[in-house]
FIPAZA-553247 format. One line per field, with one value per residue: residue number from 1; chain; residue in one letter; y, x, z of N, C-alpha, C in turn. Coordinates in steps of 0.02 Angstrom, whole numbers, m for minus. Layout:
<zapas>
num = [NUM:...]
cadena = [A:...]
residuo = [A:...]
n.yy = [Y:...]
n.xx = [X:...]
n.zz = [Z:...]
ca.yy = [Y:...]
ca.xx = [X:...]
ca.zz = [Z:...]
c.yy = [Y:...]
c.xx = [X:...]
c.zz = [Z:...]
</zapas>
This chain:
<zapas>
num = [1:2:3:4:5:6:7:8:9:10:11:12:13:14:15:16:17:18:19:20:21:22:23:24:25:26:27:28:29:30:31:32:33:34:35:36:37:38:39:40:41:42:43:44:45:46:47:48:49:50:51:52:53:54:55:56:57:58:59:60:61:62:63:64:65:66:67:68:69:70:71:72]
cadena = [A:A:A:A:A:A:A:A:A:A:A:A:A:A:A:A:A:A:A:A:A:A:A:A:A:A:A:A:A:A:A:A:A:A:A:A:A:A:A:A:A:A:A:A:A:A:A:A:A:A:A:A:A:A:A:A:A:A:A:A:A:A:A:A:A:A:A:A:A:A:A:A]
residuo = [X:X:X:X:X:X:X:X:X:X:X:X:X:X:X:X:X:X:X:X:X:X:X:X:X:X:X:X:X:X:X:X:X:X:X:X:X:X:X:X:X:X:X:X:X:X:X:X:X:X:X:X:X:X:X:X:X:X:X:X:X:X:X:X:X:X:X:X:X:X:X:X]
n.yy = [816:742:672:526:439:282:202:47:62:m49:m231:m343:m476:m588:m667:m783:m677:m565:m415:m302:m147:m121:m135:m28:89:217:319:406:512:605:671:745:601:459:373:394:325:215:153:119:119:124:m12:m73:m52:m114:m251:m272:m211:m313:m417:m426:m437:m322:m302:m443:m473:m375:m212:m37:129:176:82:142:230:387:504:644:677:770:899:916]
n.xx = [256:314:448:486:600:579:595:583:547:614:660:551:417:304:195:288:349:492:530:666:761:849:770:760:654:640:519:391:249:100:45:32:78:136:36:m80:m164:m187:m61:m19:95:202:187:205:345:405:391:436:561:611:545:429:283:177:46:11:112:33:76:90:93:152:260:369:468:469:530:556:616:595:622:741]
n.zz = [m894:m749:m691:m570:m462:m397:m236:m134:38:129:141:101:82:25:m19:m74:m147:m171:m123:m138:m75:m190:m289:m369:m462:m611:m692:m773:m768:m793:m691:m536:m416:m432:m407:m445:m554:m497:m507:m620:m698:m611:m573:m719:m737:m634:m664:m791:m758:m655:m629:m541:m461:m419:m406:m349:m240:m158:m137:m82:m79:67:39:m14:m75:m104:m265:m317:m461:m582:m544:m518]
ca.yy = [751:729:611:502:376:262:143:19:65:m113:m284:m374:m561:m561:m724:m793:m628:m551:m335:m269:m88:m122:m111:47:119:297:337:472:500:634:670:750:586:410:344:431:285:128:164:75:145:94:m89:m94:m27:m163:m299:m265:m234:m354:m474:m404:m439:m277:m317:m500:m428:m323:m158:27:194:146:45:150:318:424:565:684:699:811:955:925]
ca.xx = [266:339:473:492:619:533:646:580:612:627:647:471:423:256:166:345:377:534:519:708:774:897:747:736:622:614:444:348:198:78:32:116:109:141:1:m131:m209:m173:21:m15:189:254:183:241:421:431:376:474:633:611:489:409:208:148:m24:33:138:m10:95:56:118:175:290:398:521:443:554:531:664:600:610:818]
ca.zz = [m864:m691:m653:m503:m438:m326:m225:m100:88:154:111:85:54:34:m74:m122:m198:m142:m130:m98:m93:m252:m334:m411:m541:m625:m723:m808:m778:m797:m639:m465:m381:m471:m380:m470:m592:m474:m510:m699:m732:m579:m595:m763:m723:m582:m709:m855:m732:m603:m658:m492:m472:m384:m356:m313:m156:m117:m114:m44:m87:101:38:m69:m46:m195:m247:m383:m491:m634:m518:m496]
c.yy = [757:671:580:453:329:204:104:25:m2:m183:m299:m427:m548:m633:m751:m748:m582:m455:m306:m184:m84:m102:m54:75:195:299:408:477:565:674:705:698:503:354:336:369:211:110:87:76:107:4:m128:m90:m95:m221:m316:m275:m290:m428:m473:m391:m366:m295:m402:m509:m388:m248:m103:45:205:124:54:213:310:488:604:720:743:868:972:962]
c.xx = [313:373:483:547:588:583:584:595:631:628:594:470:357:219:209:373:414:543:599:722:816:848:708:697:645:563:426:295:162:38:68:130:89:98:m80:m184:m210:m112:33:59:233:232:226:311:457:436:421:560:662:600:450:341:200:104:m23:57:110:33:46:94:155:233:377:445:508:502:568:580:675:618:714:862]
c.zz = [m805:m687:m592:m481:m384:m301:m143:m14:121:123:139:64:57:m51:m119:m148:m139:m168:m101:m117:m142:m294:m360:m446:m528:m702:m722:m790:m762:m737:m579:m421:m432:m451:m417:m498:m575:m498:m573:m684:m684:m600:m655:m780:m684:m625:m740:m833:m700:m610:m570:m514:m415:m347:m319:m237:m136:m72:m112:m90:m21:101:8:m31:m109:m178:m336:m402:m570:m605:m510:m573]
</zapas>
C-alpha cells in the first residue's frame, strides 16, 4: 500500500463549496497514484474530514499537491 498526503494548492469556491489548502488528507491506497479508481479514498478522506463534496466542486488531480509519503 502506498501512502499519499494530498493537500490542496489553492483556495477554490466552486458550487458554494469552499476547497482551502488547510485541507489536508493522508490515504492508503493500493496503487502508485491516488487517482487510480476515481480517487474513491481521497473523496472519502475529504468527506469524513471536511464534510467536503469532491465531485460537487468538480475537482482534478490538477487541483491537488500529491506527495508520497510511504517512501519517507
Amino acid at each position: 500500500m502506498n501512502t499519499f498526503k494530498i493537500t490542496p494548492k489553492k483556495e477554490r469556491r466552486v458550487n458554494g463549496i469552499l476547497l482551502t489548502p488547510e485541507m489536508t488528507v493522508t490515504i492508503k491506497v493500493p496503487s502508485s497514484t491516488p487517482f487510480y479508481n476515481g480517487a474513491k479514498e481521497l473523496k472519502d478522506a475529504l468527506m469524513k474530514q471536511y464534510g467536503f463534496d469532491y465531485e460537487k466542486a468538480n475537482c482534478s488531480a490538477n487541483d491537488f499537491i500529491i506527495k508520497n509519503v510511504s517512501e519517507e
